[in-house]
RODO-2510 file (C-alpha; in nm, 4 decimals, decimal comma):
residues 289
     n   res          X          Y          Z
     1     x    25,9514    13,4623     8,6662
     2     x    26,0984    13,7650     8,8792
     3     x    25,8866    13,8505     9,1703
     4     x    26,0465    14,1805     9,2699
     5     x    25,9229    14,5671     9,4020
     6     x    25,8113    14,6600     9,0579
     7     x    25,6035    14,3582     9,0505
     8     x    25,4725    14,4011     9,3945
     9     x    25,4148    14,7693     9,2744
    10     x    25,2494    14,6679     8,9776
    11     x    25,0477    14,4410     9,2146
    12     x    24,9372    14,7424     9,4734
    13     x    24,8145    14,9927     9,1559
    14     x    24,6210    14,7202     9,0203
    15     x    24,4803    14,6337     9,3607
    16     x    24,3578    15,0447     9,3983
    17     x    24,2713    15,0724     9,0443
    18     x    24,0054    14,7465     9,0330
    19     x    23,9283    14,7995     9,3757
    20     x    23,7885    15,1573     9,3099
    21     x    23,5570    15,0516     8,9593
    22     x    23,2904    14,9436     9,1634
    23     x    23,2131    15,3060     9,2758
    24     x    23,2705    15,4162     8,8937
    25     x    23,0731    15,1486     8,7880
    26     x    22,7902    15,2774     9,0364
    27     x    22,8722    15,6214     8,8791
    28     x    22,8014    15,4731     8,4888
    29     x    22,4873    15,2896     8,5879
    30     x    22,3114    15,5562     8,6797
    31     x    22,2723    15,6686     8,2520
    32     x    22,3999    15,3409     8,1029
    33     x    22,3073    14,9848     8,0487
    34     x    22,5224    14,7256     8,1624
    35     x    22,5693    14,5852     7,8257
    36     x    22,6830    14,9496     7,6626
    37     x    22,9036    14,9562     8,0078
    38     x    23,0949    14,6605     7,8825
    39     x    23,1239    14,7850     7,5576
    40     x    23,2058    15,1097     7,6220
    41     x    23,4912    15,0961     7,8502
    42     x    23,6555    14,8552     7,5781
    43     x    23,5951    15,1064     7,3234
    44     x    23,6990    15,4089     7,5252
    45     x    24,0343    15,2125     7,6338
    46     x    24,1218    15,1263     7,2416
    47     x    24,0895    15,4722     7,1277
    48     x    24,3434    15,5807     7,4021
    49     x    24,5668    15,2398     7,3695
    50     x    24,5937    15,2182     7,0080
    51     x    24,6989    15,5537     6,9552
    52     x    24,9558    15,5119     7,2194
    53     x    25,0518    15,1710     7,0985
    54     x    25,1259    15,3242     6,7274
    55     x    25,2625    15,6728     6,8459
    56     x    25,5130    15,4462     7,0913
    57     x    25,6455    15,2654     6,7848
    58     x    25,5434    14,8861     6,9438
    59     x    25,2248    14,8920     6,6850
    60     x    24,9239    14,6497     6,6376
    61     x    24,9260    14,2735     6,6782
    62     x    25,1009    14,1117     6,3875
    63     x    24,9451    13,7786     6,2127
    64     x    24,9246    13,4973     6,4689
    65     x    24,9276    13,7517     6,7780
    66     x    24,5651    13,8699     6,6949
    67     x    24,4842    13,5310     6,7577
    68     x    24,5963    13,5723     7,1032
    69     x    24,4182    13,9089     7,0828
    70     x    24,1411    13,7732     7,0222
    71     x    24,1748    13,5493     7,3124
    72     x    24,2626    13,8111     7,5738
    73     x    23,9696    14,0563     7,4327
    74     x    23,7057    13,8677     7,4143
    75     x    23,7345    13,5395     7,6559
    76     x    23,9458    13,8055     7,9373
    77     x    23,7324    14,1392     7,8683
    78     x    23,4545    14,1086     7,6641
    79     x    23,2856    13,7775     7,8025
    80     x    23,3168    13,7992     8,1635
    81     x    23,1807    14,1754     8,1761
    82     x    22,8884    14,0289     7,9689
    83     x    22,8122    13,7584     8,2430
    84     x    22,8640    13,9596     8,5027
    85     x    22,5819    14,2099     8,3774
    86     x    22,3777    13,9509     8,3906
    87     x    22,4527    13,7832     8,6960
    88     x    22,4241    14,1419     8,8594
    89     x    22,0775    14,1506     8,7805
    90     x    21,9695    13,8593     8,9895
    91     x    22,2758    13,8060     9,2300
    92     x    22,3482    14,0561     9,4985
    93     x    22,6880    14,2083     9,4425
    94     x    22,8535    14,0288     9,7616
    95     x    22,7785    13,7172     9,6353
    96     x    22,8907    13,7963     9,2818
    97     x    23,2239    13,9515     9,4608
    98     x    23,3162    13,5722     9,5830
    99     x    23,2632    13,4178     9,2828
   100     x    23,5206    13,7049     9,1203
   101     x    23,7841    13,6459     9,3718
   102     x    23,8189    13,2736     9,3392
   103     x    23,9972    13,3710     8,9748
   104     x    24,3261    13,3122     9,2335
   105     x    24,2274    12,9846     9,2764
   106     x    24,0977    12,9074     8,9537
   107     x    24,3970    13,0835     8,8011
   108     x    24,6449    12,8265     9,0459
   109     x    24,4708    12,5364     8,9121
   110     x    24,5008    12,6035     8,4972
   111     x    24,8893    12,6907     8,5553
   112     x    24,9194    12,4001     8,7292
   113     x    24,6610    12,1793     8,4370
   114     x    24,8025    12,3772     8,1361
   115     x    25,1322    12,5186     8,1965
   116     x    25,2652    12,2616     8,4171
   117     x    25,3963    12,5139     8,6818
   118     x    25,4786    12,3384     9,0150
   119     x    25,2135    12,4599     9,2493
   120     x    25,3570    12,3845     9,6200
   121     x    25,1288    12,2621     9,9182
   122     x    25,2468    12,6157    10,1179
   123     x    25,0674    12,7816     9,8027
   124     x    24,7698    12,6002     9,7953
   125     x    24,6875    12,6061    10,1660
   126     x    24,7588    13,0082    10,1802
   127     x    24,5060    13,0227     9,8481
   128     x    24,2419    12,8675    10,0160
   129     x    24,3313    13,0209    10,3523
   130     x    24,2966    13,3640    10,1648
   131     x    23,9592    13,2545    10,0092
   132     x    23,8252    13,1421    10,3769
   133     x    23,8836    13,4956    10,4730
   134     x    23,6896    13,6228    10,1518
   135     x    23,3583    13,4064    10,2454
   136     x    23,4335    13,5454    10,6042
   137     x    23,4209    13,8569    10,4702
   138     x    23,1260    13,8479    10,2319
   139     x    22,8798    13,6805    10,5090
   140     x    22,5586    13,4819    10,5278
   141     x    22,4073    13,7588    10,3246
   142     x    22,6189    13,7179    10,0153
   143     x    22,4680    13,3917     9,9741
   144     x    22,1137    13,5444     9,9762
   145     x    21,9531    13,4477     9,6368
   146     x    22,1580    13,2319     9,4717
   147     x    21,8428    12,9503     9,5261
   148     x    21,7003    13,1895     9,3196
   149     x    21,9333    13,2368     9,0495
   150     x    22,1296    12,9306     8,9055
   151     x    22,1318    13,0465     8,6324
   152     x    22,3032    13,3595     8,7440
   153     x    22,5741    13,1828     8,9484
   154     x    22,6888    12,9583     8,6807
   155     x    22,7494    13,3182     8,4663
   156     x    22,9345    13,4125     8,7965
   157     x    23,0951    13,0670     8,7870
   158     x    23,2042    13,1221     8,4497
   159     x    23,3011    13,4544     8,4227
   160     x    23,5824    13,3935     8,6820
   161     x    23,6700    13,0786     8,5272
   162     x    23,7312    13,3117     8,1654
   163     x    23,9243    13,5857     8,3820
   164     x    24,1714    13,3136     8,5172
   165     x    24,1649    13,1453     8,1365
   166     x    24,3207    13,5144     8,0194
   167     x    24,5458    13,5073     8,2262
   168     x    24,7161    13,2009     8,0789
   169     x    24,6821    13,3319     7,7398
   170     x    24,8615    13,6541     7,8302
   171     x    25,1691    13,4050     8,0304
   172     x    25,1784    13,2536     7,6152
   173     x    25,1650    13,5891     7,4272
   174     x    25,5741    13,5980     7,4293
   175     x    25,7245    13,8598     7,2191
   176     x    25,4966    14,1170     7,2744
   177     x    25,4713    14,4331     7,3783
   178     x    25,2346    14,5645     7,6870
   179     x    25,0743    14,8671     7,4532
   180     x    25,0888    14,6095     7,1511
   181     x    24,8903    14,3074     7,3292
   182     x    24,6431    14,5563     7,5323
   183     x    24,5476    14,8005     7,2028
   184     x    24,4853    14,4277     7,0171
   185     x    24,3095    14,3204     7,2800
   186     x    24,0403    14,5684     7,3559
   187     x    24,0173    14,5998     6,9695
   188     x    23,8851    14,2239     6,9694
   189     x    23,6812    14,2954     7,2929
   190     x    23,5079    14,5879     7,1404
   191     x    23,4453    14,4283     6,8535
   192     x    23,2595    14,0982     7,0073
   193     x    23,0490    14,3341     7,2584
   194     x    22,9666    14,6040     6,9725
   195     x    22,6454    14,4460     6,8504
   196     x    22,4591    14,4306     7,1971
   197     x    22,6479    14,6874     7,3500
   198     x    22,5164    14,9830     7,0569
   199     x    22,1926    14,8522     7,1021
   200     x    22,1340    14,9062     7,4889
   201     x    22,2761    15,2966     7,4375
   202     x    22,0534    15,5607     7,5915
   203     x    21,8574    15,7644     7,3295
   204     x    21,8942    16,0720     7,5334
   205     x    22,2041    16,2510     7,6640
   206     x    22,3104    16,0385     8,0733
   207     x    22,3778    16,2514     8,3853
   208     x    22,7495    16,3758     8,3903
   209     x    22,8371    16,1599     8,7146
   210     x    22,7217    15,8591     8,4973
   211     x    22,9140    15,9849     8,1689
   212     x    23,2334    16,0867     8,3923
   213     x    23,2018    15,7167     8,5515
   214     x    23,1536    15,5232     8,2545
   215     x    23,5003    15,7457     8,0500
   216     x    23,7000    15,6858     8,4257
   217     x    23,5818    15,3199     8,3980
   218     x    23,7174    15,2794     8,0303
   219     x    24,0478    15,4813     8,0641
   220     x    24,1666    15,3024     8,4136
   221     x    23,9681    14,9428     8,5419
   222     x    24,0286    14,8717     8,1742
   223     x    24,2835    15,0723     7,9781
   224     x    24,5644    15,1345     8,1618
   225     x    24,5203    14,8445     8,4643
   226     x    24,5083    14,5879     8,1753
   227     x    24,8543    14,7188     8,1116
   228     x    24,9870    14,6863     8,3899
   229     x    24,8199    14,3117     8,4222
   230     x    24,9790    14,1975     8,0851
   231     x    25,3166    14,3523     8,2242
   232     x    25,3023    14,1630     8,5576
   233     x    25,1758    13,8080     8,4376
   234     x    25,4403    13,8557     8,2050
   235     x    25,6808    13,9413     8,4537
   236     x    25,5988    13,7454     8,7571
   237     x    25,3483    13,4957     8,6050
   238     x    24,9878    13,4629     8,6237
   239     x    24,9861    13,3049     8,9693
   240     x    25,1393    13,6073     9,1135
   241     x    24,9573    13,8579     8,9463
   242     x    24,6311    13,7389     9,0344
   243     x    24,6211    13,7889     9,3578
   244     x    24,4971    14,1032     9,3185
   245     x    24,1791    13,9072     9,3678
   246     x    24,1994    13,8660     9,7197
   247     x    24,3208    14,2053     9,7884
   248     x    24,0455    14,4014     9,6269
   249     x    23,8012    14,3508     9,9055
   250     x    24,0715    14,5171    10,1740
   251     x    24,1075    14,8025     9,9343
   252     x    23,7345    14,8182     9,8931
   253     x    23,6872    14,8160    10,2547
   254     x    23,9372    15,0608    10,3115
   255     x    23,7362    15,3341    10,0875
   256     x    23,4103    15,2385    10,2134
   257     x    23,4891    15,3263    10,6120
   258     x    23,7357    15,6515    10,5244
   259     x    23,4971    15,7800    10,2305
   260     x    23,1804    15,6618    10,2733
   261     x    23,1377    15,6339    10,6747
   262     x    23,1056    15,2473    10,6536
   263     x    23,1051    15,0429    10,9662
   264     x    23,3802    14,8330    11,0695
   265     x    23,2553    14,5286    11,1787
   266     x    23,5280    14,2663    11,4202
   267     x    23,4232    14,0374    11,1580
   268     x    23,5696    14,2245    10,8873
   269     x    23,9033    14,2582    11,0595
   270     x    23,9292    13,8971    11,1170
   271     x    23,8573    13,8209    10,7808
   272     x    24,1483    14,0872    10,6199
   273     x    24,3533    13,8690    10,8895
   274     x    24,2699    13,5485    10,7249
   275     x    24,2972    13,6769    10,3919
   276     x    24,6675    13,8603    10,4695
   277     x    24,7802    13,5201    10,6239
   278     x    24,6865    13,3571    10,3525
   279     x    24,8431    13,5477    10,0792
   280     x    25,1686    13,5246    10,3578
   281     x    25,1442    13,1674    10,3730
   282     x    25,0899    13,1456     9,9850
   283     x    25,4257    13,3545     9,8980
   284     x    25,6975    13,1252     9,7955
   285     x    26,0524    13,1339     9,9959
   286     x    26,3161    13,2457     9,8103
   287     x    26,5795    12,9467     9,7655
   288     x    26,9473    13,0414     9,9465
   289     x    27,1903    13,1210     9,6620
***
């Protein structure tokens, strides 16, 4: 595993990329059901990725690899969107948001159970340091609700749970290519989500701001950041990569006081203090050569 400035880069675009879908996402609701959401932006992103993928000359999953495919597009794409929906409709989005960014920790634990990676005590304690600074951040009211949906949390539960799962599958697709496993994947994602997803379209022509949200949401959250995911778990492994988690909230933050005239509460700054320290904390010295 090489943890170097094109992983860290990798790591940074991802962070502004997911961090930015929940305004797009805000965008597509407006004209679109959750469900066609979900199956949208898979669709949208395999009619630019396998294209690309075939153009490029790294082609379409071969035999066993649409197994793996298969794995990646519907337990990493097509499953947790689903849930989420759902969850959505019952949760409010801060407490859905904490659920979503435990995939670190949940992704720490299954390299540990099913890969066998070492996992040090300095990376465990900056984890959950990280993940006290995302509760921090969320607040009492994140937690309103979730009495009243149990239902909804264990889809919350669960869909973080499959996000991490992906992530392992992508550390065991060796061999292929980043266009190759992403154009296979949302392939299988679109193809699992189809049924519902057709079935929940609008009958009448959406608002452009939801149209321009839900094509922004299927070309970038999901098309090209999923590339750049498959390259960096690849690259630096699946602990690494996934720490993206904990910095989509700062990101989020960020664009919510300079674009949206947010307030900036003390608590908030502590929290991005607790969550930076963590993530500190969590990086691994490098051994003297």
């Amino acid at each position: 595993m090489i943890v170097d400035g094109r992983a860290v880069a990798a790591v940074a675009v991802l962070t502004m990329i997911w961090g930015s879908s929940f305004f797009l996402t805000t965008l597509a609701l407006e004209g679109f059901h959750p469900m066609s959401i979900a199956f949208s932006r898979l669709a949208l992103a395999a009619v630019v990725l396998v294209p690309l993928a075939l153009i490029s000359g790294a082609g379409l999953p071969r035999g066993a690899e649409w197994r793996t495919a298969f794995v990646l597009g519907a337990v990493g794409l097509a499953l947790p969107q689903t849930l989420l929906a759902y969850a959505q409709r019952e949760l409010p989005s801060g407490t859905v948001s904490i659920f979503i960014a435990a995939v670190p920790l949940f992704t720490l634990v299954f390299a540990w159970l099913v890969l066998g990676d070492f996992i040090s005590k300095r990376r465990w304690t900056g984890f959950a340091i990280g993940f006290v600074g995302l509760l921090l951040l969320a607040g009492p009211t994140a937690f309103a609700g979730i009495s009243a949906g149990p239902v909804s949390v264990v889809m919350a539960i669960f869909a973080a749970v499959f996000y991490a799962v992906s992530a392992i599958a992508i550390r065991g697709m060796k061999g292929m290519h980043p266009f190759r496993a992403t154009a296979g994947a949302m392939i299988m994602g679109s193809a699992v989500s189809a049924v519902f997803g057709i079935s929940q379209m609008p009958a009448s022509l959406p608002p452009s701001g939801a149209i321009i949200g839900l094509v922004a949401l299927g070309l970038f959250p999901t098309g090209l950041a999923q590339i750049l995911r498959y390259y960096t778990v690849r690259r630096s492994g699946p602990v690494f990569s996934s720490i993206v988690g904990y910095l989509i909230p700062i990101w989020a933050g960020f664009l919510g006081v300079a674009i949206l005239d947010e307030a900036f509460l003390w608590r908030d700054l502590a929290a991005y203090g607790l969550i930076l320290t963590g993530l500190l904390v969590a990086r691994e010295r490098r051994k003297p050569s």
